[in-house]
mmCIF file of the N, C-alpha and C atoms, coordinates in Angstrom:
data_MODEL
# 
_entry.id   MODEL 
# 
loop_
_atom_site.group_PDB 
_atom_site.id 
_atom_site.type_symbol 
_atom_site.label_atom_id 
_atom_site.label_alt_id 
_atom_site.label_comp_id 
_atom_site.label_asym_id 
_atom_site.label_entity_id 
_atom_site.label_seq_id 
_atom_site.pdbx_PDB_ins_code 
_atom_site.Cartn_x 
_atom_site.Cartn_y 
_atom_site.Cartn_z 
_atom_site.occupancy 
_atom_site.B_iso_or_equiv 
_atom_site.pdbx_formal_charge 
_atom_site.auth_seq_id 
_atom_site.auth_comp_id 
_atom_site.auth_asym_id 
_atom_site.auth_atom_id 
_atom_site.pdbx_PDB_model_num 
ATOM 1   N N  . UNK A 1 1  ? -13.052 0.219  9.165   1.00 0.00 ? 1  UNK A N  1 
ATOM 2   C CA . UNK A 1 1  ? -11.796 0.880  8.872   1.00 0.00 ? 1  UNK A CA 1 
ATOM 3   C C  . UNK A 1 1  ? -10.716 0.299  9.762   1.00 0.00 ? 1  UNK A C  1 
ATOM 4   N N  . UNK A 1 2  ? -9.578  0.127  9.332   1.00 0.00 ? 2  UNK A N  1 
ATOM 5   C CA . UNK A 1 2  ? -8.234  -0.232 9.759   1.00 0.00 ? 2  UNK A CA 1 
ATOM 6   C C  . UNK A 1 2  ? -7.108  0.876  10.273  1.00 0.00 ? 2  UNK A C  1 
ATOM 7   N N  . UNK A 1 3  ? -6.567  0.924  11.337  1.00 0.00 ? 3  UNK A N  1 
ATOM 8   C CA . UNK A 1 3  ? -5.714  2.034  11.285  1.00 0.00 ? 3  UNK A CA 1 
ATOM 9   C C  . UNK A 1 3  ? -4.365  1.532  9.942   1.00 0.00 ? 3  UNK A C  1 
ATOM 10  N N  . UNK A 1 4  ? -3.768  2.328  9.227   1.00 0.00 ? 4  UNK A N  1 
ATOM 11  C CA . UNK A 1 4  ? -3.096  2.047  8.914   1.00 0.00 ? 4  UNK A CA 1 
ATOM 12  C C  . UNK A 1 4  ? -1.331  1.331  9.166   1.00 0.00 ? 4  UNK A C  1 
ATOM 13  N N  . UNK A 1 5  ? -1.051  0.464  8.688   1.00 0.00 ? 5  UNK A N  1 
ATOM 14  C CA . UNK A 1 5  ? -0.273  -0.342 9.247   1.00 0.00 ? 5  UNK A CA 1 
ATOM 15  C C  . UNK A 1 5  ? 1.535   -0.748 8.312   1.00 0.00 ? 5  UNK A C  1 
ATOM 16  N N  . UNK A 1 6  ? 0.548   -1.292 6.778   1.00 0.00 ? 6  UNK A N  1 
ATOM 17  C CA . UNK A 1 6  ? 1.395   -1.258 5.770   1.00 0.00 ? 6  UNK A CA 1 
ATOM 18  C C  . UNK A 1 6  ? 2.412   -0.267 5.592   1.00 0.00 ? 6  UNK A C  1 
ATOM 19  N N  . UNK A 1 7  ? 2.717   -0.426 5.281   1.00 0.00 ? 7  UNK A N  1 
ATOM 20  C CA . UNK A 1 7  ? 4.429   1.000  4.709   1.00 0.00 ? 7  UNK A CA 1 
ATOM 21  C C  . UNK A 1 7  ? 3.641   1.500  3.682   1.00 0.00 ? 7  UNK A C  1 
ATOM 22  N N  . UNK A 1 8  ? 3.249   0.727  2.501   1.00 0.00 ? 8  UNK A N  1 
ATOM 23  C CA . UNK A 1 8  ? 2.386   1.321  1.517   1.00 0.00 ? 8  UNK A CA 1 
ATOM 24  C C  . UNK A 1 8  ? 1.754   2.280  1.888   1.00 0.00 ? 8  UNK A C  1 
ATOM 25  N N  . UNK A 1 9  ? 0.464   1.566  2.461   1.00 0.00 ? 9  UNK A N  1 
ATOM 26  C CA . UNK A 1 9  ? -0.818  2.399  2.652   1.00 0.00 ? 9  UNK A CA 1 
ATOM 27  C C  . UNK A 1 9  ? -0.414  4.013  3.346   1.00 0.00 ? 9  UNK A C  1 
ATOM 28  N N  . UNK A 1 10 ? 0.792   3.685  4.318   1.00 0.00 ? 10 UNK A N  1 
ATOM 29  C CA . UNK A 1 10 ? 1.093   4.635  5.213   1.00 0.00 ? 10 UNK A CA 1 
ATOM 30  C C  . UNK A 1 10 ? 1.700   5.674  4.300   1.00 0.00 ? 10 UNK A C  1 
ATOM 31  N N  . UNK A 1 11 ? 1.892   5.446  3.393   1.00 0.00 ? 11 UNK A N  1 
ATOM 32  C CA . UNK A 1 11 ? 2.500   6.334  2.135   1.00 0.00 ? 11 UNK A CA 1 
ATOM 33  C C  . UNK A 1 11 ? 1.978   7.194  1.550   1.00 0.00 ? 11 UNK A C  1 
ATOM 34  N N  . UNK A 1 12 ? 0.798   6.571  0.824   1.00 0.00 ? 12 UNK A N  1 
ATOM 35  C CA . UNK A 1 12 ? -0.422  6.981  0.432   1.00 0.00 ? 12 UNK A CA 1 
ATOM 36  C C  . UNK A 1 12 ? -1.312  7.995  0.905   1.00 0.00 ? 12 UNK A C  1 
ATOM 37  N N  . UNK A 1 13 ? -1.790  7.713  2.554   1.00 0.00 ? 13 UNK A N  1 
ATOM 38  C CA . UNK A 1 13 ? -2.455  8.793  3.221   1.00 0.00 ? 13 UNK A CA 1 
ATOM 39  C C  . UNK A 1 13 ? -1.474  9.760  3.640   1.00 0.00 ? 13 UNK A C  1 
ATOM 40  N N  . UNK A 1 14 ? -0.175  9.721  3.666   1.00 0.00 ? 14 UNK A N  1 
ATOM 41  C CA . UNK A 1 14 ? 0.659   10.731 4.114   1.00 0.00 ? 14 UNK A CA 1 
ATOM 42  C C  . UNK A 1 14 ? 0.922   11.750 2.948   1.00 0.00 ? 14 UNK A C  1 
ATOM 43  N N  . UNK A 1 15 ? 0.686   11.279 1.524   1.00 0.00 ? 15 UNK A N  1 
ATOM 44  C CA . UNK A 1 15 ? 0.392   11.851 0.535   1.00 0.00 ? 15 UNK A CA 1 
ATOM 45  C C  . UNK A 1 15 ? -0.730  12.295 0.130   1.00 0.00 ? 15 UNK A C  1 
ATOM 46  N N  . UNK A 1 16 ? -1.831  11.874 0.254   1.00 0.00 ? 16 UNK A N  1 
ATOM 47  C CA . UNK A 1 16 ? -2.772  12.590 -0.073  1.00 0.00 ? 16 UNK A CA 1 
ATOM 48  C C  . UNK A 1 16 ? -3.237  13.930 1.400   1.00 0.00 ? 16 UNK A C  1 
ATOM 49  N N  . UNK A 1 17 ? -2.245  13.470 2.240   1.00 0.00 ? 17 UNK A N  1 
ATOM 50  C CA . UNK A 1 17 ? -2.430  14.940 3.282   1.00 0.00 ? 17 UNK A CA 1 
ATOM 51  C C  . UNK A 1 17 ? -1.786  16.484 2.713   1.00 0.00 ? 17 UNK A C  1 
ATOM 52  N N  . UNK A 1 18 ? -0.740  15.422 1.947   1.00 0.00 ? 18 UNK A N  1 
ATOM 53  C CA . UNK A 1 18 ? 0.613   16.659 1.824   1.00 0.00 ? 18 UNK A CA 1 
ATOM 54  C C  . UNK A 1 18 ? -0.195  17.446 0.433   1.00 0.00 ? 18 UNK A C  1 
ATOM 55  N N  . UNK A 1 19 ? -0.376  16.872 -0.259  1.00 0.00 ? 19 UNK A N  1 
ATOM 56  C CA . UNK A 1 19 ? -1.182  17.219 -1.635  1.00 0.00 ? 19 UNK A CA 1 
ATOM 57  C C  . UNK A 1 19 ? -2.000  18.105 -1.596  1.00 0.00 ? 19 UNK A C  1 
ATOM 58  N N  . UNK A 1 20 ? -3.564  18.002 -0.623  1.00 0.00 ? 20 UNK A N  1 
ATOM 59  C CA . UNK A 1 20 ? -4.139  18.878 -0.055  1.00 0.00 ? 20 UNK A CA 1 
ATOM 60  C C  . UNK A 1 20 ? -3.963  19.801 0.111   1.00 0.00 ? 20 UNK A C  1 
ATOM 61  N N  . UNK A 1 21 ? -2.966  19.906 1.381   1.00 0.00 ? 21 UNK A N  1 
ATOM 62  C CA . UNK A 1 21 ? -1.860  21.512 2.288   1.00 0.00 ? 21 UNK A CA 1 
ATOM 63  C C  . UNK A 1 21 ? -1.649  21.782 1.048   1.00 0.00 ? 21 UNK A C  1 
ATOM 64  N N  . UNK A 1 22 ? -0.798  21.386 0.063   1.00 0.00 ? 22 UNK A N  1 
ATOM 65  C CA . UNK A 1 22 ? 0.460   21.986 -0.590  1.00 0.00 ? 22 UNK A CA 1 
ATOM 66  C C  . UNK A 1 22 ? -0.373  22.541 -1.682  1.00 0.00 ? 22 UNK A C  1 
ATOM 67  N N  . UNK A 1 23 ? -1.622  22.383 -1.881  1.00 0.00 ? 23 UNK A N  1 
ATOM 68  C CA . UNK A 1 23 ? -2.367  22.995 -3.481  1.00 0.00 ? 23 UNK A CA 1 
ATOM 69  C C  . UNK A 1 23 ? -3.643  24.198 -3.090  1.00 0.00 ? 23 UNK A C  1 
ATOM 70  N N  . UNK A 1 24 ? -3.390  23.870 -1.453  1.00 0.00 ? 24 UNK A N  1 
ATOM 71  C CA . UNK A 1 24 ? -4.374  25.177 -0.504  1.00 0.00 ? 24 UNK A CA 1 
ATOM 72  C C  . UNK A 1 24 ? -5.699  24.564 -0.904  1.00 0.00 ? 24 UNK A C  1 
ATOM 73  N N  . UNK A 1 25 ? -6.095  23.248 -0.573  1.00 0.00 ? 25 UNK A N  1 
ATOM 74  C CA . UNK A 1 25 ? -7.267  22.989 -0.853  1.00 0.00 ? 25 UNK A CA 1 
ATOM 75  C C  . UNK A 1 25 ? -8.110  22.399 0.827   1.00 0.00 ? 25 UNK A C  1 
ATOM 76  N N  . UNK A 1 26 ? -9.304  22.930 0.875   1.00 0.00 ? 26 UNK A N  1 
ATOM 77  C CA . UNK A 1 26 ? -9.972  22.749 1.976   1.00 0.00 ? 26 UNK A CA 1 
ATOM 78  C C  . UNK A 1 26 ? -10.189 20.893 1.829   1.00 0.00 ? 26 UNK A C  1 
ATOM 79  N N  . UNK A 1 27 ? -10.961 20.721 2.939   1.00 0.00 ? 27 UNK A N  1 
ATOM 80  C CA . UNK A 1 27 ? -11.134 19.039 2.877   1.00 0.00 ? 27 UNK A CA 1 
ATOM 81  C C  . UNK A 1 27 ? -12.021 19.274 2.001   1.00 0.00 ? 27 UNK A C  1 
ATOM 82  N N  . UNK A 1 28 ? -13.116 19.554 2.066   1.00 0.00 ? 28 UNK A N  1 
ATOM 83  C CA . UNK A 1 28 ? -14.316 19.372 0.992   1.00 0.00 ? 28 UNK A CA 1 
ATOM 84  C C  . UNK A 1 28 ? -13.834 19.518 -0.482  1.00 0.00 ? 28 UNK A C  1 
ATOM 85  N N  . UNK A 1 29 ? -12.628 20.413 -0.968  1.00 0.00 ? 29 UNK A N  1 
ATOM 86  C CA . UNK A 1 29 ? -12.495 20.448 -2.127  1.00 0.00 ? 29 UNK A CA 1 
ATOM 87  C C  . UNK A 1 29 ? -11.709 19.203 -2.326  1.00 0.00 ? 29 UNK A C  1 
ATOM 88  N N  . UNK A 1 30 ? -10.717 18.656 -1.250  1.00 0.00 ? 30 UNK A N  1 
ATOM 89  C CA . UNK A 1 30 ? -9.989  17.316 -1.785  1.00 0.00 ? 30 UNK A CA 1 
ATOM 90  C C  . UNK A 1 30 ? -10.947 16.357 -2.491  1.00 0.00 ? 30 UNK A C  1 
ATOM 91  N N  . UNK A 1 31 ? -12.299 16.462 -1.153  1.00 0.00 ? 31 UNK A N  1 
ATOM 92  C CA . UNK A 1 31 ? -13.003 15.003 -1.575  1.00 0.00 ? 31 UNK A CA 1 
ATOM 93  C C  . UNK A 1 31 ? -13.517 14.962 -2.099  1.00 0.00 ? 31 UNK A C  1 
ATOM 94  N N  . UNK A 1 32 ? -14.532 16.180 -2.726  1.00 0.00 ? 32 UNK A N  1 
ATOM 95  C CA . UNK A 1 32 ? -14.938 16.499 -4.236  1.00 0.00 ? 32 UNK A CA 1 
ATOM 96  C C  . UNK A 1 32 ? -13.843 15.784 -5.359  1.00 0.00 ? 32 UNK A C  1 
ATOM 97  N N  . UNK A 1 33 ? -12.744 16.533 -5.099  1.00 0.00 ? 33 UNK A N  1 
ATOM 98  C CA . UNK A 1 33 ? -11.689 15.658 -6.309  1.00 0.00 ? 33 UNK A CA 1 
ATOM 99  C C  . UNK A 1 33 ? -11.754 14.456 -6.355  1.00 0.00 ? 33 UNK A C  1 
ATOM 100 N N  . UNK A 1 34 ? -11.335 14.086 -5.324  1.00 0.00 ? 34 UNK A N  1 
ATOM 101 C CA . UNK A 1 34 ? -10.928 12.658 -5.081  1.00 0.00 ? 34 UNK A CA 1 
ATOM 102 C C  . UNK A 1 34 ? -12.347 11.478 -5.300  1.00 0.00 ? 34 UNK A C  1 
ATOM 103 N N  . UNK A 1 35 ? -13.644 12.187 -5.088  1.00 0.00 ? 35 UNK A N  1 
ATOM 104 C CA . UNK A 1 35 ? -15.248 11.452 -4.930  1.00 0.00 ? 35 UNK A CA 1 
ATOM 105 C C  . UNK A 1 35 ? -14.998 10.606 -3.986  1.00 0.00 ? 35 UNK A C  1 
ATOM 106 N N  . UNK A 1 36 ? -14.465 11.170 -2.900  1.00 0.00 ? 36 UNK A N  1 
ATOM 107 C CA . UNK A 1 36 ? -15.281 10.822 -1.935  1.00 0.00 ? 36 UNK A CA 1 
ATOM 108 C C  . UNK A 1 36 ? -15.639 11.887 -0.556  1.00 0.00 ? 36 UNK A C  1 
ATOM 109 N N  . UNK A 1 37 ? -16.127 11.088 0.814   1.00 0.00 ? 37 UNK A N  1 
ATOM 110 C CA . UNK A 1 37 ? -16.354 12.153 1.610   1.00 0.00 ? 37 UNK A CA 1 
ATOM 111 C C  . UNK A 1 37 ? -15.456 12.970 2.754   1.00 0.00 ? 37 UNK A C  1 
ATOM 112 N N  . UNK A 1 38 ? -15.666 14.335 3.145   1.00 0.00 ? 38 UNK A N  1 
ATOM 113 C CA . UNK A 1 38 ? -14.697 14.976 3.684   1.00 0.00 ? 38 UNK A CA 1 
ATOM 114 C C  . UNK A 1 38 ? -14.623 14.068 5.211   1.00 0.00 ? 38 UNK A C  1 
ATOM 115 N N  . UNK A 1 39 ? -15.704 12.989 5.541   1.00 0.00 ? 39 UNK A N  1 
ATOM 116 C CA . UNK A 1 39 ? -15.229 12.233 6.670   1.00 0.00 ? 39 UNK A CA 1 
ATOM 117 C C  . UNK A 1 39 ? -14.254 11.387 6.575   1.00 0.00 ? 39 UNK A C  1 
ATOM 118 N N  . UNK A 1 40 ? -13.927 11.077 4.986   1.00 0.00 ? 40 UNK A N  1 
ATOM 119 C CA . UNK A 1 40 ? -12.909 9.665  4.433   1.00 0.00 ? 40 UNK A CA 1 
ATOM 120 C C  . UNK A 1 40 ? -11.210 10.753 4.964   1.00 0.00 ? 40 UNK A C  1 
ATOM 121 N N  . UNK A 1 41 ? -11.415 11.969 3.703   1.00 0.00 ? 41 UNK A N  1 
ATOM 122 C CA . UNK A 1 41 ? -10.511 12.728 4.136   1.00 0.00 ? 41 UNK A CA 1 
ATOM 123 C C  . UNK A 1 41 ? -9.656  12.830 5.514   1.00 0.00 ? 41 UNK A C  1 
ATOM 124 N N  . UNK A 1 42 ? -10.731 13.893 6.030   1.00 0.00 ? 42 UNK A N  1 
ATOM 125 C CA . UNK A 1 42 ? -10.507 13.077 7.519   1.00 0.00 ? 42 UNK A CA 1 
ATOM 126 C C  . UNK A 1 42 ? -9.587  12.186 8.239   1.00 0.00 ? 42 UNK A C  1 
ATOM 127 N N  . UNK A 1 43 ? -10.358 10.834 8.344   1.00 0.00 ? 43 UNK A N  1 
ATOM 128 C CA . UNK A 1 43 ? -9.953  9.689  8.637   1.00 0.00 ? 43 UNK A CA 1 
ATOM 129 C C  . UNK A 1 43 ? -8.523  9.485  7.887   1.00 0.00 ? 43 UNK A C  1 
ATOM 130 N N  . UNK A 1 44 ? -7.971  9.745  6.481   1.00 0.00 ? 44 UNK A N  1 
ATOM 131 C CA . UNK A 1 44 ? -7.186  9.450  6.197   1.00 0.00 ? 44 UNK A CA 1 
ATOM 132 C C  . UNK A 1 44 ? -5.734  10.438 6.443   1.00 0.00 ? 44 UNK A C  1 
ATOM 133 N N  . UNK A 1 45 ? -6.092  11.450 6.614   1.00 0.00 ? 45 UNK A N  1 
ATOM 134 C CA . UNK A 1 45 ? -5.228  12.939 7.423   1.00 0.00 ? 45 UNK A CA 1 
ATOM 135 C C  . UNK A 1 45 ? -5.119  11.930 8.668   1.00 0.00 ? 45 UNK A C  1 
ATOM 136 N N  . UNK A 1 46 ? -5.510  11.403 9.464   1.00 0.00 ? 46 UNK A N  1 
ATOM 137 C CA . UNK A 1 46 ? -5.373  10.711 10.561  1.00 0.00 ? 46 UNK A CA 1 
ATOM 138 C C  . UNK A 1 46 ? -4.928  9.536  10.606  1.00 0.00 ? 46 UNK A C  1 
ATOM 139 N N  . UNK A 1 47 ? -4.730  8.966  9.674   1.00 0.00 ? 47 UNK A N  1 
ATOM 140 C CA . UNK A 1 47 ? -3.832  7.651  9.377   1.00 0.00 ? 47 UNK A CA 1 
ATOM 141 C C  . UNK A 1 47 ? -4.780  6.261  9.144   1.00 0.00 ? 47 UNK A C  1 
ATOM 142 N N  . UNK A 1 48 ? -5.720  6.285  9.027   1.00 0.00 ? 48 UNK A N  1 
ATOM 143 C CA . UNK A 1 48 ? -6.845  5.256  8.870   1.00 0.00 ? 48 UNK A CA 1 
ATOM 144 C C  . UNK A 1 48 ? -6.898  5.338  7.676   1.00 0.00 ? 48 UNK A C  1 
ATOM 145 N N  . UNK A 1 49 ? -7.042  3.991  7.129   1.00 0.00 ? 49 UNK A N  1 
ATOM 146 C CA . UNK A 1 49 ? -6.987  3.932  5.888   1.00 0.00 ? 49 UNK A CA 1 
ATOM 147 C C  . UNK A 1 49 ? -8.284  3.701  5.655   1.00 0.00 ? 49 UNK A C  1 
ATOM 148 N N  . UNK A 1 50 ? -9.638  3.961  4.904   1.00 0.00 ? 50 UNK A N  1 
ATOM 149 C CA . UNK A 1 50 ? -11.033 3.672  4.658   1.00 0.00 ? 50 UNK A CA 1 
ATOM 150 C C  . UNK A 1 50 ? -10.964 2.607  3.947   1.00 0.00 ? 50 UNK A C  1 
ATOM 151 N N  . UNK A 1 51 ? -11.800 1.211  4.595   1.00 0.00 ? 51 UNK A N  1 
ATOM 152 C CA . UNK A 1 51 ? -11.541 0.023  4.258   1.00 0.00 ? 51 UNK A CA 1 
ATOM 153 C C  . UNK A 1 51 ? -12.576 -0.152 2.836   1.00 0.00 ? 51 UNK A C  1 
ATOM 154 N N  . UNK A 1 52 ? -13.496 0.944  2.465   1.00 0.00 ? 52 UNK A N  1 
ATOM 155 C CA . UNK A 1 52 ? -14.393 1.017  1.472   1.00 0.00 ? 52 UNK A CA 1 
ATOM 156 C C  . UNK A 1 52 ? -13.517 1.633  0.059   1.00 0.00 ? 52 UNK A C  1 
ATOM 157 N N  . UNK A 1 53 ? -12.310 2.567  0.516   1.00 0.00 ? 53 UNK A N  1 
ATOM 158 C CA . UNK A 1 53 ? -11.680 3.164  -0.590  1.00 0.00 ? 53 UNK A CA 1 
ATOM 159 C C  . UNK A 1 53 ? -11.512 2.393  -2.003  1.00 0.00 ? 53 UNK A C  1 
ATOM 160 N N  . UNK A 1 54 ? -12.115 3.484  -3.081  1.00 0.00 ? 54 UNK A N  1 
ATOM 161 C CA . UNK A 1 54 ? -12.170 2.361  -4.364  1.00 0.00 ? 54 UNK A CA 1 
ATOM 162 C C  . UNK A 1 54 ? -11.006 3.555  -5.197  1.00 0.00 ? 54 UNK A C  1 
ATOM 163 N N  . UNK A 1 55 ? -10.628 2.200  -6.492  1.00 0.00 ? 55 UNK A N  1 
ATOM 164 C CA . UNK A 1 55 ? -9.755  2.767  -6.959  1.00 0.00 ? 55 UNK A CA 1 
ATOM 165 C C  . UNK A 1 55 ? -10.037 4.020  -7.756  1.00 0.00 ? 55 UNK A C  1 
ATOM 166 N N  . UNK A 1 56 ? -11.076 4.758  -8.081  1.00 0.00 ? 56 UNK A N  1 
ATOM 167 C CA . UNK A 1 56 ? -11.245 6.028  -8.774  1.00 0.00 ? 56 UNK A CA 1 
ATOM 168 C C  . UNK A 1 56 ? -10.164 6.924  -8.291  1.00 0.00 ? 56 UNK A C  1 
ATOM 169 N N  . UNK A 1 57 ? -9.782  6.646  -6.253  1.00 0.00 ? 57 UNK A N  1 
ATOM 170 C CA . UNK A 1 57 ? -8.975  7.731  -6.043  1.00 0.00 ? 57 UNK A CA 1 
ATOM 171 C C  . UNK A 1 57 ? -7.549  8.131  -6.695  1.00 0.00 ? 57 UNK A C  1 
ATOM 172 N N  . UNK A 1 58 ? -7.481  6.768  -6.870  1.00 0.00 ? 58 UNK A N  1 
ATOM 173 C CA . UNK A 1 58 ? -6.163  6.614  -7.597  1.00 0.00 ? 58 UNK A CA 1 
ATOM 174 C C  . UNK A 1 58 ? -5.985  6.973  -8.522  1.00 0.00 ? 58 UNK A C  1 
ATOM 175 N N  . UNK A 1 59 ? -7.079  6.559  -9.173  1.00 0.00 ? 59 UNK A N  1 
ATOM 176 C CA . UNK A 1 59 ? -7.115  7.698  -10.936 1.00 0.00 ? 59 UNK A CA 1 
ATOM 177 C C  . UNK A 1 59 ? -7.523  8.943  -10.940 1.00 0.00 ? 59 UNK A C  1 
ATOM 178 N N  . UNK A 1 60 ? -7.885  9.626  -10.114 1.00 0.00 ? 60 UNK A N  1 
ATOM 179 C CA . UNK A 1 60 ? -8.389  10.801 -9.780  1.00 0.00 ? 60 UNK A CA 1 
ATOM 180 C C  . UNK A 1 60 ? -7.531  11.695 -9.193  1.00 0.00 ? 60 UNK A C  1 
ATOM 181 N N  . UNK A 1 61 ? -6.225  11.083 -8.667  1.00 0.00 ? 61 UNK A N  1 
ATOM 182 C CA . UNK A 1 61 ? -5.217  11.761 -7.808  1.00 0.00 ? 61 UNK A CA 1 
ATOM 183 C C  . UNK A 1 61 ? -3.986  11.884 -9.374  1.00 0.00 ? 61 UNK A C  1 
ATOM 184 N N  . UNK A 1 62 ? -3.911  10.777 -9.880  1.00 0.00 ? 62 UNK A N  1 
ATOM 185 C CA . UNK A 1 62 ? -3.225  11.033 -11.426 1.00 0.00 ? 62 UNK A CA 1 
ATOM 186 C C  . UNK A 1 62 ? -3.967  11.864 -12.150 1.00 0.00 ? 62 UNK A C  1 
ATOM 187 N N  . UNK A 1 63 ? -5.250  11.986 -12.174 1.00 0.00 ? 63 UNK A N  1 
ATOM 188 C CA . UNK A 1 63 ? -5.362  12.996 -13.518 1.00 0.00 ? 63 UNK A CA 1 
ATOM 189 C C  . UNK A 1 63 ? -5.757  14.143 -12.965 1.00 0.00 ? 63 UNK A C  1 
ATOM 190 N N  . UNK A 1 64 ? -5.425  14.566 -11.549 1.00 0.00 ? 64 UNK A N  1 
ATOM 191 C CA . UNK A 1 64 ? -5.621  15.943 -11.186 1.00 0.00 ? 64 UNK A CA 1 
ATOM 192 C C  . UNK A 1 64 ? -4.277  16.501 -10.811 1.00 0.00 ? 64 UNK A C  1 
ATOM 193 N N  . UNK A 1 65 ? -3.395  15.656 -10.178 1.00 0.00 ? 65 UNK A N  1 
ATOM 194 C CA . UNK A 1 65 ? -1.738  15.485 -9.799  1.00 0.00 ? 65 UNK A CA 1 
ATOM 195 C C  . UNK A 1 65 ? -0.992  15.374 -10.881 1.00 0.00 ? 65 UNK A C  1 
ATOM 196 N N  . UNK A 1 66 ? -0.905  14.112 -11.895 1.00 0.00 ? 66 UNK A N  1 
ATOM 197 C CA . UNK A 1 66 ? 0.196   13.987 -12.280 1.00 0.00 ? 66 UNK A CA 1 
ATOM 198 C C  . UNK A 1 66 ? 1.316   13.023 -12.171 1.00 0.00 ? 66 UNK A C  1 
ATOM 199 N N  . UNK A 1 67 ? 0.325   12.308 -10.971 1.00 0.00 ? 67 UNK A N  1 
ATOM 200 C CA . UNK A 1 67 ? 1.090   11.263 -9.839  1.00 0.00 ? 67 UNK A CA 1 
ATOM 201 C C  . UNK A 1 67 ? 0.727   9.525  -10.602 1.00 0.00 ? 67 UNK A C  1 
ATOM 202 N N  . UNK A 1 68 ? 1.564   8.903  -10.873 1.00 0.00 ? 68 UNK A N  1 
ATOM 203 C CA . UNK A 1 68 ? 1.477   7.824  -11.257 1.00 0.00 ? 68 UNK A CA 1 
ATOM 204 C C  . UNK A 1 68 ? 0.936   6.862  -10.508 1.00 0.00 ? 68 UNK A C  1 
ATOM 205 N N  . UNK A 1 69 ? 0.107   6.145  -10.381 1.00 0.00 ? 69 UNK A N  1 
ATOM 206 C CA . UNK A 1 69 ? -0.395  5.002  -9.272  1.00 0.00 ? 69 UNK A CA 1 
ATOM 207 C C  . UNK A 1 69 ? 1.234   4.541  -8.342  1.00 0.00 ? 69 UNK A C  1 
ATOM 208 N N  . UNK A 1 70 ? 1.988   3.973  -9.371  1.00 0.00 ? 70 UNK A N  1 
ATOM 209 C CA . UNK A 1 70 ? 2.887   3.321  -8.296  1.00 0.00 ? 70 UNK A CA 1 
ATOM 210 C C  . UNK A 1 70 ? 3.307   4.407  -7.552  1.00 0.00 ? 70 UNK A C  1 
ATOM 211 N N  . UNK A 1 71 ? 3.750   5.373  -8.079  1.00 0.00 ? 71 UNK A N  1 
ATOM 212 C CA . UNK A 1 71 ? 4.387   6.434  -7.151  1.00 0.00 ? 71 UNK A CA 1 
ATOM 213 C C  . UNK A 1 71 ? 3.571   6.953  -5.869  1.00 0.00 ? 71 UNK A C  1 
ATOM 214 N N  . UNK A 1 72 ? 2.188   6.871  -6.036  1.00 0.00 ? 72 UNK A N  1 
ATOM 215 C CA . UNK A 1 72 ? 1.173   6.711  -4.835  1.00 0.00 ? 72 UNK A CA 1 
ATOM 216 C C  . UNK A 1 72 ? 1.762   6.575  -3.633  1.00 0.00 ? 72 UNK A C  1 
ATOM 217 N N  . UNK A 1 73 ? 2.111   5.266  -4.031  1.00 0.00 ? 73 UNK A N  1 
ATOM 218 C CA . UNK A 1 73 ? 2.500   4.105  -2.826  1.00 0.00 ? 73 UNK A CA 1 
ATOM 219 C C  . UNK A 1 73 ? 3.705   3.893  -2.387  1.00 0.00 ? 73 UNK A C  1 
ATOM 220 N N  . UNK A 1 74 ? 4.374   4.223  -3.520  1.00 0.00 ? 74 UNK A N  1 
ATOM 221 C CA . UNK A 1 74 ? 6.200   4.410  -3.350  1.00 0.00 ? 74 UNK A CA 1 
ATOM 222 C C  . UNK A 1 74 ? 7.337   5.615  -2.431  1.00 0.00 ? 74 UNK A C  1 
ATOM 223 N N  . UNK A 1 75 ? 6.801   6.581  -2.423  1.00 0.00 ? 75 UNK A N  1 
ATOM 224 C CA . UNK A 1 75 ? 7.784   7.406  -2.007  1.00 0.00 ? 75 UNK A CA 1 
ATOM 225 C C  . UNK A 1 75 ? 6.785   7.821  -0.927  1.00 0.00 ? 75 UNK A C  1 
ATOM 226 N N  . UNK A 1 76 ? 7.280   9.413  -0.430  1.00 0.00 ? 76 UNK A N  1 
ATOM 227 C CA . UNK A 1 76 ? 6.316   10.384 -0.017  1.00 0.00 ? 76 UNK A CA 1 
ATOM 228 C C  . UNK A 1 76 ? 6.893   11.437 -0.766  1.00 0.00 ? 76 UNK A C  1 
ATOM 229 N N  . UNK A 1 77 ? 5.772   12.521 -0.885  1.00 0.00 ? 77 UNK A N  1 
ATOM 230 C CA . UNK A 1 77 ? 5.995   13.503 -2.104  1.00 0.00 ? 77 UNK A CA 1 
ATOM 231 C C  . UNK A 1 77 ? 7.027   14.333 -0.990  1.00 0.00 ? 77 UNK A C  1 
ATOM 232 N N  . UNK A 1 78 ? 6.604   14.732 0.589   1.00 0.00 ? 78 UNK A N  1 
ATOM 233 C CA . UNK A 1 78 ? 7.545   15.872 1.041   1.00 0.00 ? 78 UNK A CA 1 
ATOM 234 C C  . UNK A 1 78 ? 7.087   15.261 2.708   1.00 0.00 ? 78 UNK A C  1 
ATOM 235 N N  . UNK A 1 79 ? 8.440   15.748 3.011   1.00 0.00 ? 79 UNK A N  1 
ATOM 236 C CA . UNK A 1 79 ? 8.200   15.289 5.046   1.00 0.00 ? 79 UNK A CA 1 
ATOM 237 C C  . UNK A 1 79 ? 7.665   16.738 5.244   1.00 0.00 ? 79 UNK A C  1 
ATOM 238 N N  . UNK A 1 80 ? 7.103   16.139 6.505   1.00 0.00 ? 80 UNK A N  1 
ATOM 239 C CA . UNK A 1 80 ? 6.487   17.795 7.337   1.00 0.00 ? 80 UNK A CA 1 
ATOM 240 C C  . UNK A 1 80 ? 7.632   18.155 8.209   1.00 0.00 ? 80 UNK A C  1 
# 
């Protein structure tokens, strides 16, 4: 694993933190969604990006979100 570095990537895990909080979902239920594990979670709430991450999350965050791949990576949904 890499700490995160990119602007992208840094986008991404700052979104899938906010997503979480904002839908009242525990880690285990994110990573159930997402398929993967509440240690990836984790790690990615913490800014590490999981160098194993495959793209299901991405499609898995659109068809449970709503969220378009690019938009993933593009904005952030909300500042803390």
């Amino acid at each position: 694993m890499k700490n995160v570095k990119d602007e992208e990537c840094l986008v991404f895990v700052r979104n899938i933190a906010y997503l979480r909080k904002k839908n009242g979902l525990s880690k285990k239920e994110m990573a159930n969604l997402l398929g993967i594990s509440v240690y990836s979670i984790t790690k990615i709430e913490n800014g590490i990006f999981p160098k194993n991450l495959k793209a299901e999350v991405i499609y898995n965050i659109y068809k449970k979100f709503k969220i378009k791949p690019s938009e993933q990576f593009s904005q952030i949904f909300a500042e803390d």
